[in-house]
Biopython code that builds the backbone (N, CA, C, O; Angstrom):
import numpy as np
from Bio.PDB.StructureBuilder import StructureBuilder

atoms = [
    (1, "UNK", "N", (-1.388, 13.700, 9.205)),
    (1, "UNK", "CA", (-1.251, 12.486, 10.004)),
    (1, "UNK", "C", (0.088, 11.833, 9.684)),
    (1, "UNK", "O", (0.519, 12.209, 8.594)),
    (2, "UNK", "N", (0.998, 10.819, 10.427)),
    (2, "UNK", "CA", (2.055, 10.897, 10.783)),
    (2, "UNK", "C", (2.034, 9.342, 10.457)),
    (2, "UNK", "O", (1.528, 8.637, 11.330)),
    (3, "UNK", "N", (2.503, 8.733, 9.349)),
    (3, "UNK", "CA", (1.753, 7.389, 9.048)),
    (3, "UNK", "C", (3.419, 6.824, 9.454)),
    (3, "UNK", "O", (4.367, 7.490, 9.038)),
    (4, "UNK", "N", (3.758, 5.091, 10.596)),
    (4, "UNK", "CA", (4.973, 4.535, 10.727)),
    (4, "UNK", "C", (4.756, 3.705, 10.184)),
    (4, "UNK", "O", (3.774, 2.984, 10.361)),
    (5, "UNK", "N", (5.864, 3.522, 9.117)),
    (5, "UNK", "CA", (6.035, 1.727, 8.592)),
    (5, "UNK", "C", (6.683, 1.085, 9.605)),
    (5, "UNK", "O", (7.559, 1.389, 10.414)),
    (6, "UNK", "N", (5.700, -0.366, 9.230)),
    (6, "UNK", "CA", (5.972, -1.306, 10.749)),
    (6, "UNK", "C", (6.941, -2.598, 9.737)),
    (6, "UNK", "O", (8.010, -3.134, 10.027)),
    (7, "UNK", "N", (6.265, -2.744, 8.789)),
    (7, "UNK", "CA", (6.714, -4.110, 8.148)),
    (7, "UNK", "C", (6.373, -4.223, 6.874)),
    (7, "UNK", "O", (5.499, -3.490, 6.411)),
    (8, "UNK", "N", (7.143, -5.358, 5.953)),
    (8, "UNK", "CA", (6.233, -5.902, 4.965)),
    (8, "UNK", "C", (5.139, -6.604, 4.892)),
    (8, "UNK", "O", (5.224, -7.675, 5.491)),
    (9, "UNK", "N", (4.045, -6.379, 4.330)),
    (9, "UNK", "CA", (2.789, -7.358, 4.285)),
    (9, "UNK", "C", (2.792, -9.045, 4.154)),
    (9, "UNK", "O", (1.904, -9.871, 4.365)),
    (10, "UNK", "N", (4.170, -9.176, 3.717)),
    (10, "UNK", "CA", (4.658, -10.788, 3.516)),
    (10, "UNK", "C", (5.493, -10.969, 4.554)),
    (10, "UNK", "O", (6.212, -11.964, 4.642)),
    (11, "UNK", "N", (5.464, -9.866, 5.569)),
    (11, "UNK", "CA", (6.125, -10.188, 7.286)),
    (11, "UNK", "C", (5.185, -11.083, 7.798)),
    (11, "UNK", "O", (5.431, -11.876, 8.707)),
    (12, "UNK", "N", (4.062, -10.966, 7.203)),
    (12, "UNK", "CA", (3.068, -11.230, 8.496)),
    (12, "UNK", "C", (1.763, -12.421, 7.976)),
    (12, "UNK", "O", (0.782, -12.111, 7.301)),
    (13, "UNK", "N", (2.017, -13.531, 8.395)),
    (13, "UNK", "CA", (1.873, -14.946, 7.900)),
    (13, "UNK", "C", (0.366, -14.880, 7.972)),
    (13, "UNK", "O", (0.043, -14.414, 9.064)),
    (14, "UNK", "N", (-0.605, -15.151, 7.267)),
    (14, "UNK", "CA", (-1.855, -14.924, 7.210)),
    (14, "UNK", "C", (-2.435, -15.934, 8.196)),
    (14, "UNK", "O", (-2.138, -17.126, 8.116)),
    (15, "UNK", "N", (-3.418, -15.366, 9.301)),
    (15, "UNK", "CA", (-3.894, -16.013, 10.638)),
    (15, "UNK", "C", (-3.261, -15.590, 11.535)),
    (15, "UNK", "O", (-3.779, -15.932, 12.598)),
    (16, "UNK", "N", (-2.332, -14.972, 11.676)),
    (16, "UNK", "CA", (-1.398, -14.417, 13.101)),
    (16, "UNK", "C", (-1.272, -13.010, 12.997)),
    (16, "UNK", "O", (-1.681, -12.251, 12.118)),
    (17, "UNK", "N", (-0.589, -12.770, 14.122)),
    (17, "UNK", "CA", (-0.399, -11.544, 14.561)),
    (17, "UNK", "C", (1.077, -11.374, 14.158)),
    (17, "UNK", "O", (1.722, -12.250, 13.583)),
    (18, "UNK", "N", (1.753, -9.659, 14.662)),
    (18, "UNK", "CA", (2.580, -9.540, 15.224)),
    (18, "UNK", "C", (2.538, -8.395, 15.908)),
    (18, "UNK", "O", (1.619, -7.592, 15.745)),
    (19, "UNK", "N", (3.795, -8.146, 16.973)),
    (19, "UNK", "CA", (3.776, -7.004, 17.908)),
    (19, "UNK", "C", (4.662, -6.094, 17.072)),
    (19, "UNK", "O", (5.577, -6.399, 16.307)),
    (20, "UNK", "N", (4.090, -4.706, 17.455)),
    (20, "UNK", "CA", (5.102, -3.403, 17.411)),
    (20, "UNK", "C", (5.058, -2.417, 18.238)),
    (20, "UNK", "O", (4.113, -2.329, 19.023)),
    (21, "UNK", "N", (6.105, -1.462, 18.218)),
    (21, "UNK", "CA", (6.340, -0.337, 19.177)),
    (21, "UNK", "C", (5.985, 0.780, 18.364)),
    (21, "UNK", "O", (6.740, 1.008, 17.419)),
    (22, "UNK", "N", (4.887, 1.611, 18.545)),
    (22, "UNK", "CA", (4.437, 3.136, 17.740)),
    (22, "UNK", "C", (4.723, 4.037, 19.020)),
    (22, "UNK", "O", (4.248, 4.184, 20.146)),
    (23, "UNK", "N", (5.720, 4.543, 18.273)),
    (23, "UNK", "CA", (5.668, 5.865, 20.032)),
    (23, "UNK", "C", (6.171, 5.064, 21.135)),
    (23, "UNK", "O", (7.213, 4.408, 21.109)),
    (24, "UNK", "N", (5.218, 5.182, 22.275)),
    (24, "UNK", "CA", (5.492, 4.359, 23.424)),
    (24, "UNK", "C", (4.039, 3.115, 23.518)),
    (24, "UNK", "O", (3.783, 2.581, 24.597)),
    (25, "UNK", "N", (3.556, 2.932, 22.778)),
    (25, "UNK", "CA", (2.420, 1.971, 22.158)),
    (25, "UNK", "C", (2.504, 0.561, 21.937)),
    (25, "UNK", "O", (2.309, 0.326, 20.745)),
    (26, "UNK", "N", (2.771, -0.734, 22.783)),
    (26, "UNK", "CA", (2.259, -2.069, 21.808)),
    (26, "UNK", "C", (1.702, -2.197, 21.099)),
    (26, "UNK", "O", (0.747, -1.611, 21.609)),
    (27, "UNK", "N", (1.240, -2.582, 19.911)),
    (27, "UNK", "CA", (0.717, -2.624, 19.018)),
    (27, "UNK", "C", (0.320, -3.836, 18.445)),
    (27, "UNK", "O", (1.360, -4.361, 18.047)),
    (28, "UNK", "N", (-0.717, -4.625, 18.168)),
    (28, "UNK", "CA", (-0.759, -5.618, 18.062)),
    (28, "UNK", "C", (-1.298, -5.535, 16.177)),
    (28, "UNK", "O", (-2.107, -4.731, 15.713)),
    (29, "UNK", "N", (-0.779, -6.287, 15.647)),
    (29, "UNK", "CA", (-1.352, -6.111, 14.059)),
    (29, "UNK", "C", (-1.753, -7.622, 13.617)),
    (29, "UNK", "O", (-0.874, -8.482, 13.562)),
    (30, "UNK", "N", (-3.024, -7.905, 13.323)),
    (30, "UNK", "CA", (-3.517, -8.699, 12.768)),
    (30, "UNK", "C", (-4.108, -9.416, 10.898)),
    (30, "UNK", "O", (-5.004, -8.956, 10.191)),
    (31, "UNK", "N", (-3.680, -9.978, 10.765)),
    (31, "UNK", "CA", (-3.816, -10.463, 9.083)),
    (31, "UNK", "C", (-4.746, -11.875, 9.012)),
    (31, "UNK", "O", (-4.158, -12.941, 8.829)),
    (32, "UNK", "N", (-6.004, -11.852, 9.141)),
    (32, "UNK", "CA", (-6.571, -13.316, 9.347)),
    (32, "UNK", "C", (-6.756, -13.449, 8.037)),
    (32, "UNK", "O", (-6.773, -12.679, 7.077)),
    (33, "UNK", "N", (-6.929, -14.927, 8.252)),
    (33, "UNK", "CA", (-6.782, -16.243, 7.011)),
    (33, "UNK", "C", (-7.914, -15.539, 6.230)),
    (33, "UNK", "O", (-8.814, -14.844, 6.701)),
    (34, "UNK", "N", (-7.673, -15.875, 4.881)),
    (34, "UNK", "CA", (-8.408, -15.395, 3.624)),
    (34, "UNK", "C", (-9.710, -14.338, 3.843)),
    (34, "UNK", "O", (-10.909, -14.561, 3.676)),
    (35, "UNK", "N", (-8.882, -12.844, 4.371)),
    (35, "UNK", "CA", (-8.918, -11.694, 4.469)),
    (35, "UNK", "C", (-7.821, -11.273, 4.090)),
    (35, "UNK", "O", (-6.838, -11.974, 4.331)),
    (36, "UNK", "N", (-7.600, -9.585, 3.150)),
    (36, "UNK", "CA", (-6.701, -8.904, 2.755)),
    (36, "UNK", "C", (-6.641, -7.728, 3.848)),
    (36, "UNK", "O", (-5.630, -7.025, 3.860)),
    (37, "UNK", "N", (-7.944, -7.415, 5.008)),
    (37, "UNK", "CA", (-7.795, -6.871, 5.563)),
    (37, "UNK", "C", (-6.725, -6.931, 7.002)),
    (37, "UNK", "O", (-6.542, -7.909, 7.727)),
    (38, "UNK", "N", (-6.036, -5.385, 7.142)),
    (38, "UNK", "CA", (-5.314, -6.049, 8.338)),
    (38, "UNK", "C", (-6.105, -4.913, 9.444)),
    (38, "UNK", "O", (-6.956, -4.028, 9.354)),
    (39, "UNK", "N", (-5.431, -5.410, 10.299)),
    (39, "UNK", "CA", (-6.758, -4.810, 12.006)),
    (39, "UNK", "C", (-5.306, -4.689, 12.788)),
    (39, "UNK", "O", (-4.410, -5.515, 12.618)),
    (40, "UNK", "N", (-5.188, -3.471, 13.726)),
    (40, "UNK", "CA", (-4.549, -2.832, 14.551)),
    (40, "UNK", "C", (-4.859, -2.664, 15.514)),
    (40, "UNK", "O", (-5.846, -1.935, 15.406)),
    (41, "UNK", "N", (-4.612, -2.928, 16.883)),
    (41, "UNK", "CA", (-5.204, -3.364, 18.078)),
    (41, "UNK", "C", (-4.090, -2.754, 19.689)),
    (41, "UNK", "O", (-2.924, -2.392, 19.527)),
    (42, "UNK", "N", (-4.523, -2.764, 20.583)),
    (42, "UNK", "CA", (-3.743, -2.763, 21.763)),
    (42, "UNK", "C", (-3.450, -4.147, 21.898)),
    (42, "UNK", "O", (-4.249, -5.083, 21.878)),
    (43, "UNK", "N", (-1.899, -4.180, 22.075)),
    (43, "UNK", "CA", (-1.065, -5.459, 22.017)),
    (43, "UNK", "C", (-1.268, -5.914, 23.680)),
    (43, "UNK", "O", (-0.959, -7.022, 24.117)),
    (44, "UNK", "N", (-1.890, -4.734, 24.533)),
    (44, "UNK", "CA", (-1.928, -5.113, 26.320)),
    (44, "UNK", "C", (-3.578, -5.571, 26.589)),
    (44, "UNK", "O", (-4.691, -5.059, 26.465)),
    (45, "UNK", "N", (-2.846, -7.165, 27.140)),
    (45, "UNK", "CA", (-4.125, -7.809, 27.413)),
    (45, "UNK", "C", (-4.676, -6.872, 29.218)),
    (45, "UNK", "O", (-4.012, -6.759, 30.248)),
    (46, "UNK", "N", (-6.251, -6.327, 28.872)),
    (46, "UNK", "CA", (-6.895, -5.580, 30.118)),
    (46, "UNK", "C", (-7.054, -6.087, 31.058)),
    (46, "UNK", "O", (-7.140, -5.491, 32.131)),
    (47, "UNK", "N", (-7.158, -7.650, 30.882)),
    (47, "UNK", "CA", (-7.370, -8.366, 31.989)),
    (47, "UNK", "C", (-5.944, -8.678, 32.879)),
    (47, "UNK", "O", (-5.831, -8.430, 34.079)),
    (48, "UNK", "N", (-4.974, -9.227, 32.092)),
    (48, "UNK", "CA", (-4.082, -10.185, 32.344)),
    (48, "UNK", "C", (-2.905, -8.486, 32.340)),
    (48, "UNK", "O", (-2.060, -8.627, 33.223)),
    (49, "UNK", "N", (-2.785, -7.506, 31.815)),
    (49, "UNK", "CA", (-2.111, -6.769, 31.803)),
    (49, "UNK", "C", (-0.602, -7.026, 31.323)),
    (49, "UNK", "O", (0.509, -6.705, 31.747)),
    (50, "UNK", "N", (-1.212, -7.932, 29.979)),
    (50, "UNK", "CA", (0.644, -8.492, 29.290)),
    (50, "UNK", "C", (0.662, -7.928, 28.249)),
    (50, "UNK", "O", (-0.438, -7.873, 27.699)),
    (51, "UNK", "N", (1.696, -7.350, 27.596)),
    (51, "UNK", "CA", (1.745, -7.555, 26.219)),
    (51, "UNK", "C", (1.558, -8.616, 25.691)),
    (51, "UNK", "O", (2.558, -9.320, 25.546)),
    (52, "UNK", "N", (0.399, -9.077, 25.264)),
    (52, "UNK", "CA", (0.564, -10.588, 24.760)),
    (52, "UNK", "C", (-0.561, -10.747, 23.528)),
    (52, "UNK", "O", (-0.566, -11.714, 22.766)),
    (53, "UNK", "N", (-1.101, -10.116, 23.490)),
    (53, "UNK", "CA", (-2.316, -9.863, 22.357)),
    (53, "UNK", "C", (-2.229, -10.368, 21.413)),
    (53, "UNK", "O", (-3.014, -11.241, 21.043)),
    (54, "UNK", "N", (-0.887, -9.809, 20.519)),
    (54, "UNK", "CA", (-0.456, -10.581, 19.221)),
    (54, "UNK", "C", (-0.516, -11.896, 18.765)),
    (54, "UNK", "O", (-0.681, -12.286, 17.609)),
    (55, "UNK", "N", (-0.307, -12.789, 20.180)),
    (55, "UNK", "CA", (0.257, -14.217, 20.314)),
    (55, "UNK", "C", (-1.435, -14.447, 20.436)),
    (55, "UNK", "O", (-1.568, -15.512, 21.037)),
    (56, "UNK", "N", (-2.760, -13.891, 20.115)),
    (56, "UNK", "CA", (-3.837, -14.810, 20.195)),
    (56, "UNK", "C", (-4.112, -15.680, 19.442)),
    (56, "UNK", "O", (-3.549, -15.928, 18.375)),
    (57, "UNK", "N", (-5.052, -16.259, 19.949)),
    (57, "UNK", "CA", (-5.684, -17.175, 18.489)),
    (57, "UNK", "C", (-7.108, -15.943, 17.462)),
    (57, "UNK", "O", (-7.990, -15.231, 17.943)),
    (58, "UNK", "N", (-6.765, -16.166, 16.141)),
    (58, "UNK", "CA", (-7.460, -15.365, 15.551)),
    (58, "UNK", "C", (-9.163, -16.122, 15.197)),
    (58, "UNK", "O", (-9.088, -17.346, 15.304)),
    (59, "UNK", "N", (-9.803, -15.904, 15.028)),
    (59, "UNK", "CA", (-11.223, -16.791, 14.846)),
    (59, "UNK", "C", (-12.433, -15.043, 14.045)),
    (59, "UNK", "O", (-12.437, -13.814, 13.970)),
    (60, "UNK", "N", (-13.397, -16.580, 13.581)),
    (60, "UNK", "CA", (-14.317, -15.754, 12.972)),
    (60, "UNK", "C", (-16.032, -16.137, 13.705)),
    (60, "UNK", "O", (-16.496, -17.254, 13.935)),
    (61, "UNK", "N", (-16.588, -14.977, 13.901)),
    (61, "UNK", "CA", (-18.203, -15.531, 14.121)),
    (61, "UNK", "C", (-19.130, -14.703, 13.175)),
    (61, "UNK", "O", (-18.746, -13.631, 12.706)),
    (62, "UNK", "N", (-19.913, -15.038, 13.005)),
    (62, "UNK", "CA", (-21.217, -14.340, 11.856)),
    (62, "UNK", "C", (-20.157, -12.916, 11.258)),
    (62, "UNK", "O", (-20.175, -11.782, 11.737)),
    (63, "UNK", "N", (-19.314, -13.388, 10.133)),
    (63, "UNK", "CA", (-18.683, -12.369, 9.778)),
    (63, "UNK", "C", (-17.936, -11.626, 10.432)),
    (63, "UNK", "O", (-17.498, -10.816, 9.615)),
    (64, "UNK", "N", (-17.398, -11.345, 11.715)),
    (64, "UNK", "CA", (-16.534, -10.770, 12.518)),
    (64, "UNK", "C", (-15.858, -11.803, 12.604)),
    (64, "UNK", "O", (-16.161, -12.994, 12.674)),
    (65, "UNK", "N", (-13.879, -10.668, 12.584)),
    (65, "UNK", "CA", (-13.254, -11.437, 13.553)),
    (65, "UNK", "C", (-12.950, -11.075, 14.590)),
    (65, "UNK", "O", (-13.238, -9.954, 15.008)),
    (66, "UNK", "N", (-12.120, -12.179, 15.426)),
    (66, "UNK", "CA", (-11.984, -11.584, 16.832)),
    (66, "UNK", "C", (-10.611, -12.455, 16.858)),
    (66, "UNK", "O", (-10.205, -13.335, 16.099)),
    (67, "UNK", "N", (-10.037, -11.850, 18.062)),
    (67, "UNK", "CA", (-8.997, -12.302, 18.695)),
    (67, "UNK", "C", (-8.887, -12.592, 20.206)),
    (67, "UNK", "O", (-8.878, -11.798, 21.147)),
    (68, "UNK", "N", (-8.805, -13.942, 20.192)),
    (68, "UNK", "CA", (-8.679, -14.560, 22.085)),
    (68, "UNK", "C", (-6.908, -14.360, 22.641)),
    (68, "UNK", "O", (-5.865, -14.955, 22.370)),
    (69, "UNK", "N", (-7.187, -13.463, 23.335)),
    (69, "UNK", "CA", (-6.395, -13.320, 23.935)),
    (69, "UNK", "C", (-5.883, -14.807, 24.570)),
    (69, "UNK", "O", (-6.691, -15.666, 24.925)),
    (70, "UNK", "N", (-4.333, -14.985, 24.662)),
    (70, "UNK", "CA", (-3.376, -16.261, 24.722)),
    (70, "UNK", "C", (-3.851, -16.595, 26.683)),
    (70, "UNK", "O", (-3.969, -17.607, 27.373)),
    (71, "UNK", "N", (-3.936, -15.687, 26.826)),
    (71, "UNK", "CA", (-3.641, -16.298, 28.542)),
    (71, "UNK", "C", (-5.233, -16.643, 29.287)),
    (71, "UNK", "O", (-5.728, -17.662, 29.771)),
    (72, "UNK", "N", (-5.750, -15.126, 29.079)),
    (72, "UNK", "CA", (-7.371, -15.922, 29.975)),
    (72, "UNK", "C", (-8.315, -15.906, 29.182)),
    (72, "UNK", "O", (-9.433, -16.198, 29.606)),
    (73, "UNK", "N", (-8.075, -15.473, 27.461)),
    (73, "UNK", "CA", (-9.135, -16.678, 26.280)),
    (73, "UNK", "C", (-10.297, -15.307, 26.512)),
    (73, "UNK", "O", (-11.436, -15.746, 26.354)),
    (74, "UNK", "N", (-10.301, -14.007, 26.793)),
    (74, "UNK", "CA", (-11.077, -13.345, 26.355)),
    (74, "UNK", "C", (-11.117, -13.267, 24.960)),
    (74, "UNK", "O", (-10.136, -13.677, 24.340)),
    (75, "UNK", "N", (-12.339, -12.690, 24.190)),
    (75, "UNK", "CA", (-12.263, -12.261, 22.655)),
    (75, "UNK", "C", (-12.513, -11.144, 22.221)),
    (75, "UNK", "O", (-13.542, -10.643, 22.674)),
    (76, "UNK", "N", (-11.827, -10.434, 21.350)),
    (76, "UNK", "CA", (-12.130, -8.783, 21.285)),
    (76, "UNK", "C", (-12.066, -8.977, 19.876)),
    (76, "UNK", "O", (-11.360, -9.822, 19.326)),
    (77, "UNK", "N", (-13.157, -7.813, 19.060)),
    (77, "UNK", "CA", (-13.643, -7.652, 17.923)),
    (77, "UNK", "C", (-12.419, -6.913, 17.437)),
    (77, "UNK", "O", (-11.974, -5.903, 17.982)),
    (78, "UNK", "N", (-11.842, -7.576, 16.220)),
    (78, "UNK", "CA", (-10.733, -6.959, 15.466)),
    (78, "UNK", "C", (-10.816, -5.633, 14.963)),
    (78, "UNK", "O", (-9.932, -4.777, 15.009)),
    (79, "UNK", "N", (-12.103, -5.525, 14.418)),
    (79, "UNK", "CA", (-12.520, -3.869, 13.688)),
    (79, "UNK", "C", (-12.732, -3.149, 15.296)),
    (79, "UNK", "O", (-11.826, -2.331, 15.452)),
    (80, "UNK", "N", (-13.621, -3.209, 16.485)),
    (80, "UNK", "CA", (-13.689, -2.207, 16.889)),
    (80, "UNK", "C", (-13.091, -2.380, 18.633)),
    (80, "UNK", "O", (-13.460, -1.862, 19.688)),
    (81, "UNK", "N", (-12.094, -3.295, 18.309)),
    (81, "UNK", "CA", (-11.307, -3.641, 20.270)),
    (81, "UNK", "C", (-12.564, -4.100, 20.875)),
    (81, "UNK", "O", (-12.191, -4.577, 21.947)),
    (82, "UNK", "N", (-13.890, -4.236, 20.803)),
    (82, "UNK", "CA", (-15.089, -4.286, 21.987)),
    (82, "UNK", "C", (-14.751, -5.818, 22.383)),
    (82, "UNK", "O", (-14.725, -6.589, 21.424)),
    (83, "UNK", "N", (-14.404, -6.547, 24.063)),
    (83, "UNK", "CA", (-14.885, -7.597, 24.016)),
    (83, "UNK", "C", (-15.944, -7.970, 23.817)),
    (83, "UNK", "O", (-17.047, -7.426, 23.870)),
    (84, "UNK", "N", (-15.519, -9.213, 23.507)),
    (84, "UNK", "CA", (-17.152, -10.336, 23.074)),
    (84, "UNK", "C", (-17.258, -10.934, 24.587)),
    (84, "UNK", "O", (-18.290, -11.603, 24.541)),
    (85, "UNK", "N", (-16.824, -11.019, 25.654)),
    (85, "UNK", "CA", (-16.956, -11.242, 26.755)),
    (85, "UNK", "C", (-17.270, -11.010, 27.842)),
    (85, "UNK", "O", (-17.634, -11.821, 28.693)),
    (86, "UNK", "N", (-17.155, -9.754, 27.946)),
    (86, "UNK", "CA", (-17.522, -8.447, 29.091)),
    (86, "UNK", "C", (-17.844, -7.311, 27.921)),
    (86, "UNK", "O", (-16.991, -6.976, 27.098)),
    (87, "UNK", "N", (-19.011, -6.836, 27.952)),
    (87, "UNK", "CA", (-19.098, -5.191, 27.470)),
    (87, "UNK", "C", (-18.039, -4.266, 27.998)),
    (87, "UNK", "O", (-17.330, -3.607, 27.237)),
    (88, "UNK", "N", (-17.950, -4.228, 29.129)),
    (88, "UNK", "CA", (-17.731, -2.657, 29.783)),
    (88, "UNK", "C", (-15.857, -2.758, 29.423)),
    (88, "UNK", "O", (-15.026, -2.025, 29.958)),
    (89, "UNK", "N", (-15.517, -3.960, 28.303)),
    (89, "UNK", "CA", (-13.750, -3.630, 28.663)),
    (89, "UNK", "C", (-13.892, -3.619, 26.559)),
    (89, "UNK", "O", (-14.619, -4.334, 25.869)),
    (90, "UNK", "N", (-12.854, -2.489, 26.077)),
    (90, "UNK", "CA", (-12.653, -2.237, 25.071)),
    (90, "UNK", "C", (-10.977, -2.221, 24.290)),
    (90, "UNK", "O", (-10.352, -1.162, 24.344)),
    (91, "UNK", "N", (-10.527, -3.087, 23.795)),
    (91, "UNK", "CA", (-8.971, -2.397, 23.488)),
    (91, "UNK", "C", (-8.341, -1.145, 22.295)),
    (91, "UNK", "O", (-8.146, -1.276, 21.087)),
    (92, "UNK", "N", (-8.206, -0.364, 22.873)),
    (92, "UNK", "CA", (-7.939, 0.813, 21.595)),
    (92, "UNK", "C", (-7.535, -0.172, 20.340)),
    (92, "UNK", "O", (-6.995, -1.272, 20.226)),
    (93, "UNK", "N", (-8.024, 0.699, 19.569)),
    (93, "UNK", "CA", (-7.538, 0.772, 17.838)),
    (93, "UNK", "C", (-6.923, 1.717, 17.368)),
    (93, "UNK", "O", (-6.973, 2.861, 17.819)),
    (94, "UNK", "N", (-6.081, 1.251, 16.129)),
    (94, "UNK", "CA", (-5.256, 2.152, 15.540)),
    (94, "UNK", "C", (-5.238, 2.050, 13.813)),
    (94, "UNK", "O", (-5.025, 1.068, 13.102)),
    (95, "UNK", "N", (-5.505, 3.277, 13.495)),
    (95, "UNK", "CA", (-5.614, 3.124, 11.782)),
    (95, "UNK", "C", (-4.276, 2.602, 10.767)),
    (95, "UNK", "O", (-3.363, 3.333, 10.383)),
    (96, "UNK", "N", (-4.385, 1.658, 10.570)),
    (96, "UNK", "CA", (-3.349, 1.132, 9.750)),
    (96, "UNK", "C", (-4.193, 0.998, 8.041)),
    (96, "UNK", "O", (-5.390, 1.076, 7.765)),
    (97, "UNK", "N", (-3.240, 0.820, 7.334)),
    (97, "UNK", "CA", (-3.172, 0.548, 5.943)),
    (97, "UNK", "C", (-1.724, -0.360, 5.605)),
    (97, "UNK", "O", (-0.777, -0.620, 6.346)),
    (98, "UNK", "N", (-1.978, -0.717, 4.180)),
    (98, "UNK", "CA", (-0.942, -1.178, 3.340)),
    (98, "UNK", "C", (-0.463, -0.394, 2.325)),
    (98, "UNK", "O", (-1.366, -0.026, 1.574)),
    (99, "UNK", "N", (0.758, 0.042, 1.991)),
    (99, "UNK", "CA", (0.803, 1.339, 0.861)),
    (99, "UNK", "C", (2.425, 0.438, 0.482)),
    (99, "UNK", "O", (3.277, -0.120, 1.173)),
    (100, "UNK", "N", (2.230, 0.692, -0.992)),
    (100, "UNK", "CA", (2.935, -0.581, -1.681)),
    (100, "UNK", "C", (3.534, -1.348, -0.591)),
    (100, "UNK", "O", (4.658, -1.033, -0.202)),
    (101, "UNK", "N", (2.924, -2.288, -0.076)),
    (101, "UNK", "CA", (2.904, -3.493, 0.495)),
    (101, "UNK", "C", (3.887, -3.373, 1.708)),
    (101, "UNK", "O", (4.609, -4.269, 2.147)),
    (102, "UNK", "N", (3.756, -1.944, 2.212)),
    (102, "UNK", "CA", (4.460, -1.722, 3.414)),
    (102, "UNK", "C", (3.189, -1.494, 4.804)),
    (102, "UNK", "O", (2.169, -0.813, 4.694)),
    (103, "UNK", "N", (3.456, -1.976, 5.582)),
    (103, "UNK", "CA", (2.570, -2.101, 6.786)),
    (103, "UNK", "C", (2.216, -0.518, 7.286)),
    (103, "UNK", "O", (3.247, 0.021, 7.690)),
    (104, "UNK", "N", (1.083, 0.328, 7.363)),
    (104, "UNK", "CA", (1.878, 1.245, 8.575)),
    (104, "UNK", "C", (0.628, 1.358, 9.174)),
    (104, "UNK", "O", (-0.461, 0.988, 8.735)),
    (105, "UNK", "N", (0.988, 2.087, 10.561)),
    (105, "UNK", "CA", (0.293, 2.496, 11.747)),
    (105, "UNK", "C", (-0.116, 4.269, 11.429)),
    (105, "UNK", "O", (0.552, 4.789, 10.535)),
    (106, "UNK", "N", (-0.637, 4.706, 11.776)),
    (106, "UNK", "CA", (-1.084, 6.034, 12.418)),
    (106, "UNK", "C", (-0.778, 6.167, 14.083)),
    (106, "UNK", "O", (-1.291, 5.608, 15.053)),
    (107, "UNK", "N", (0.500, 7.359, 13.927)),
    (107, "UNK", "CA", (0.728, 7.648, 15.403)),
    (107, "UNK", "C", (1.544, 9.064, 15.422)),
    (107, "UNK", "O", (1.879, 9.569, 16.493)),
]
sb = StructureBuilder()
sb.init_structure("model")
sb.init_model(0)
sb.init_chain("A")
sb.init_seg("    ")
for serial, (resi, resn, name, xyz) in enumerate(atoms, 1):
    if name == "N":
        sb.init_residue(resn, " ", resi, " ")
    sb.init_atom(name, np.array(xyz, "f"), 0.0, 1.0, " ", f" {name:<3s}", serial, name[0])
structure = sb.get_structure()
C-alpha cells in the first residue's frame, strides 16, 4: 500500500478540518476536539457537489462524530461517510494514520 504524507499533525487545529489532493481525490481530513483520532473523508459535498466538506462544522452524538457539511447542513458519520440524514447517500473513506506525527492518506 502506497501511504501520501499530507501534513503535520500540528497542521491541523483540533475541531477542524483540512482539504487535500491524493491522486485526483479531495480529501477531506478531520481532527475533532479531545480526540487523537483523525477521520479521512470525501472532501465533495453529494448534495451540493462542492469541494467544501473540510470547511464543516465538526459535532458529536452518542459517541459518534459527524461532520455538517458548510452549505446544506447535511451530517455524515466521520468513521464510516454514512449520512445521518438520508440513508441511501454515503461519502467514501480513506485510511489514514499518523506515523511520527506526519499525516498520511492511503492512495
Amino acid at each position: 500500500m502506497n501511504w501520501n504524507t499530507i501534513c503535520h499533525i500540528d497542521d491541523i487545529i483540533p475541531g477542524t478540518g483540512v482539504c487535500a489532493k491524493v491522486n485526483d481525490a479531495h480529501v477531506a481530513i478531520f481532527r475533532p476536539l479531545n480526540n487523537e483520532q483523525l477521520f479521512a473523508l470525501s472532501n465533495i459535498d453529494p448534495f451540493a457537489e462542492a469541494s467544501v466538506m473540510s470547511r464543516g462544522l465538526l459535532g458529536e452524538k452518542d459517541g459518534e462524530f459527524y461532520v455538517a457539511s458548510p452549505l446544506l447542513k447535511q451530517r455524515f458519520n466521520l468513521a464510516t461517510g454514512q449520512c445521518l440524514d438520508d440513508d441511501s447517500v454515503t461519502l467514501p473513506c480513506y485510511q489514514i494514520r499518523t506515523l511520527n506525527g506526519q499525516v498520511q492518506i492511503a492512495g
